[in-house]
N, C-alpha and C positions, 0 to 999 in steps of 0.2 A: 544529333544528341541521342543520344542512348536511354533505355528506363530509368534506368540507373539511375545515371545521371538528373534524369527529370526530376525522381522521386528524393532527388537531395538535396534538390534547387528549392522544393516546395517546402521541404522537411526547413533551410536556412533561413525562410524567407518568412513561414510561420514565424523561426525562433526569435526573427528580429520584432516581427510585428509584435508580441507577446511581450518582448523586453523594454520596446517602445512605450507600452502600455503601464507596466510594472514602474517605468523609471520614471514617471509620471509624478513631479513634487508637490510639492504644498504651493508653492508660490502660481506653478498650471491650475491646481484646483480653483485657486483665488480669483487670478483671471475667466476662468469659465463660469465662478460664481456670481462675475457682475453682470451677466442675463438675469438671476433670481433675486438677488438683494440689492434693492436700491443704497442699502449704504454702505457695503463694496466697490457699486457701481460709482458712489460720488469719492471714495478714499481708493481709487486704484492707487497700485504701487507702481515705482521703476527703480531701475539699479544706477545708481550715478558715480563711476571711478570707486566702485567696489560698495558705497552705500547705497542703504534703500530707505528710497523717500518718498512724499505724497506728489502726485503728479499735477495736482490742481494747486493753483498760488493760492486759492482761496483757502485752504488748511493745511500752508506754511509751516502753520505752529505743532499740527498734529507729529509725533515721534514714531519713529517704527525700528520696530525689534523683527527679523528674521533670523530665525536660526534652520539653513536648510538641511542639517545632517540631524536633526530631529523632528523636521517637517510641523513647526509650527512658527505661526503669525501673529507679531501683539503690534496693536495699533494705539495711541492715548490723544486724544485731544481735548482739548483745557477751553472751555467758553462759558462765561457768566459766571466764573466760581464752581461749576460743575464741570466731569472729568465724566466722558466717553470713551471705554474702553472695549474695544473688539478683536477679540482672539480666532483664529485658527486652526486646524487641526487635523491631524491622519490619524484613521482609527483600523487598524491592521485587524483585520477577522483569520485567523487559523486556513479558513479556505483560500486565502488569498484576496477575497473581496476587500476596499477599500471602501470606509465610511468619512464621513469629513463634519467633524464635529466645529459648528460656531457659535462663539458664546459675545453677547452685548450686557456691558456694565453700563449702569448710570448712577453716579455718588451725588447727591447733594447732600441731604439733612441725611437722608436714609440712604441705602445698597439697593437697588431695583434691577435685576437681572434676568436673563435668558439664554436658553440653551437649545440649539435644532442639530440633531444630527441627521443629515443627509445623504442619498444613496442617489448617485448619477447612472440612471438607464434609461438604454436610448436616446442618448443622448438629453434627457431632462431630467430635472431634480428631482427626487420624493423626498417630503419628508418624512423620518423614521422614528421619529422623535420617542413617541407614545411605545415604541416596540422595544428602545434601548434604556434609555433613563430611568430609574423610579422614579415614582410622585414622591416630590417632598412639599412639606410647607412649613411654616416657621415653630409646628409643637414640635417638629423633628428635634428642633434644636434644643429642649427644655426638657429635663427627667419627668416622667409622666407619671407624678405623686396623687396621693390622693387630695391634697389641698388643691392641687393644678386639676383634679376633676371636677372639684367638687364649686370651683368658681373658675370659669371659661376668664379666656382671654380678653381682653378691649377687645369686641367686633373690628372696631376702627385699625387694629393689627395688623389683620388678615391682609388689609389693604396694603397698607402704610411700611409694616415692620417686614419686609420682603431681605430675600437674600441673592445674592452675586454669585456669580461660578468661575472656577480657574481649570481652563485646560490645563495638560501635563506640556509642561516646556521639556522633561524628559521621563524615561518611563512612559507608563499606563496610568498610574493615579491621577482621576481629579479631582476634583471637589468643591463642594456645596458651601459658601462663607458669609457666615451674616455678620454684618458689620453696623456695632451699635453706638462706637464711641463719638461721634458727633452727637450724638442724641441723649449718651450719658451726659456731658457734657451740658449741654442743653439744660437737659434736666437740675442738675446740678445747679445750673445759672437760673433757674425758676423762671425759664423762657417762656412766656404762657404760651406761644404756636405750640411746645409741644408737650404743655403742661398734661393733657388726656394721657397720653401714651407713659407716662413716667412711671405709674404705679404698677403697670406689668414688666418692666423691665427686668423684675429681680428673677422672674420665669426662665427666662432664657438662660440658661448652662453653659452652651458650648458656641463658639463660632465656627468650626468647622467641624463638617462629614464628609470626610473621604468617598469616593467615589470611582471602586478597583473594574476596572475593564477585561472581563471575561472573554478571549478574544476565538475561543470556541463555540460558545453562545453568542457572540455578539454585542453582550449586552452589558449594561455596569451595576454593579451591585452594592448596596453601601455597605460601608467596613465601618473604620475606628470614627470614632465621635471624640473631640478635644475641645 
């Protein structure tokens, strides 16, 4: 074998390694993610005559959405009246790097969410979270008046009145979603659990902030408030 030769064998064998790597789905991220999160690790998926479902009988019930030509995952499971949602996600940086954004929902009375984006080297996770996301907290969601300065929110809020995230099922958009209507609701029925919280509700404006994925920076940045 010739230089030549050699040096075109190495040149095809990079390009496949390199395409190996790139063609790398959401569904691979998922599986490599149940080393890091234990509740990946207990909702792994499988594909069965073209569905994908939970692989443990024990969450039967739980539903899953894959859609791999936009490399994202939604998982829901239904227990006690409260709903467990876990999302998915490829986050495409300009350089080529891949981020993999996962978001956990918990609905009861309130929205109680989280969001990690992760970056796998050497083979182990980091998390990137604090370098991509802005900090939001729930005055995000309210016009920042001078009534609203001049008298703070129920402390008890801070805690309590928290908000949910939704990866982009397509696109780069996600976003930030607080979700009050069980609690209006509530309120309205002069429920005493959550009789405290009632009188700041009228604070809050908007349920959703968008949240646009800069994918030169890396980072997301908040846009429209609705």
């Amino acid at each position: 074998m010739n230089i030549f030769s050699v040096a075109l064998l190495l040149c095809c064998c990079s390009f496949w390694a390199t395409s190996s790597i790139q063609a790398q789905a959401v569904v691979d991220y998922y599986k490599l993610l149940a080393d890091y999160d234990d509740d990946i690790k207990m909702l792994s998926i499988v594909s069965k005559d073209g569905e994908w479902t939970i692989q443990s009988a024990e969450s039967s019930a739980a539903t899953v959405f894959v859609d791999e030509a936009t490399n994202f995952i939604e998982l829901k499971d239904k227990a006690f009246g409260d709903i467990f949602t876990l999302q998915v996600s490829l986050l495409k940086k300009a350089n080529g790097e891949t981020l993999v954004a996962v978001v956990k929902n918990h609905m009861d009375i309130f929205l109680h969410g989280e969001i990690h984006i992760l970056k796998l080297r050497n083979g182990r996770w980091n998390d990137v979270t604090e370098e991509v996301i802005p900090e939001l907290t729930y005055k995000d969601f309210s016009e920042q008046t001078m009534s609203l300065a001049a008298s703070a929110f129920n402390p008890a809020l801070n805690h309590h009145l928290e908000f949910g995230y939704q990866l982009p099922r397509k696109g780069t958009t996600a976003s930030a979603q607080m979700q009050t209507q069980i609690l209006k609701e509530k309120c309205k029925n002069n429920d005493p659990a959550v009789r405290e919280y009632c009188a700041s509700l009228h604070e809050i404006t908007y349920s959703s902030i968008q949240l646009n994925w800069d994918s030169k920076a890396g980072i997301f940045k908040i846009g429209d408030k609705k």
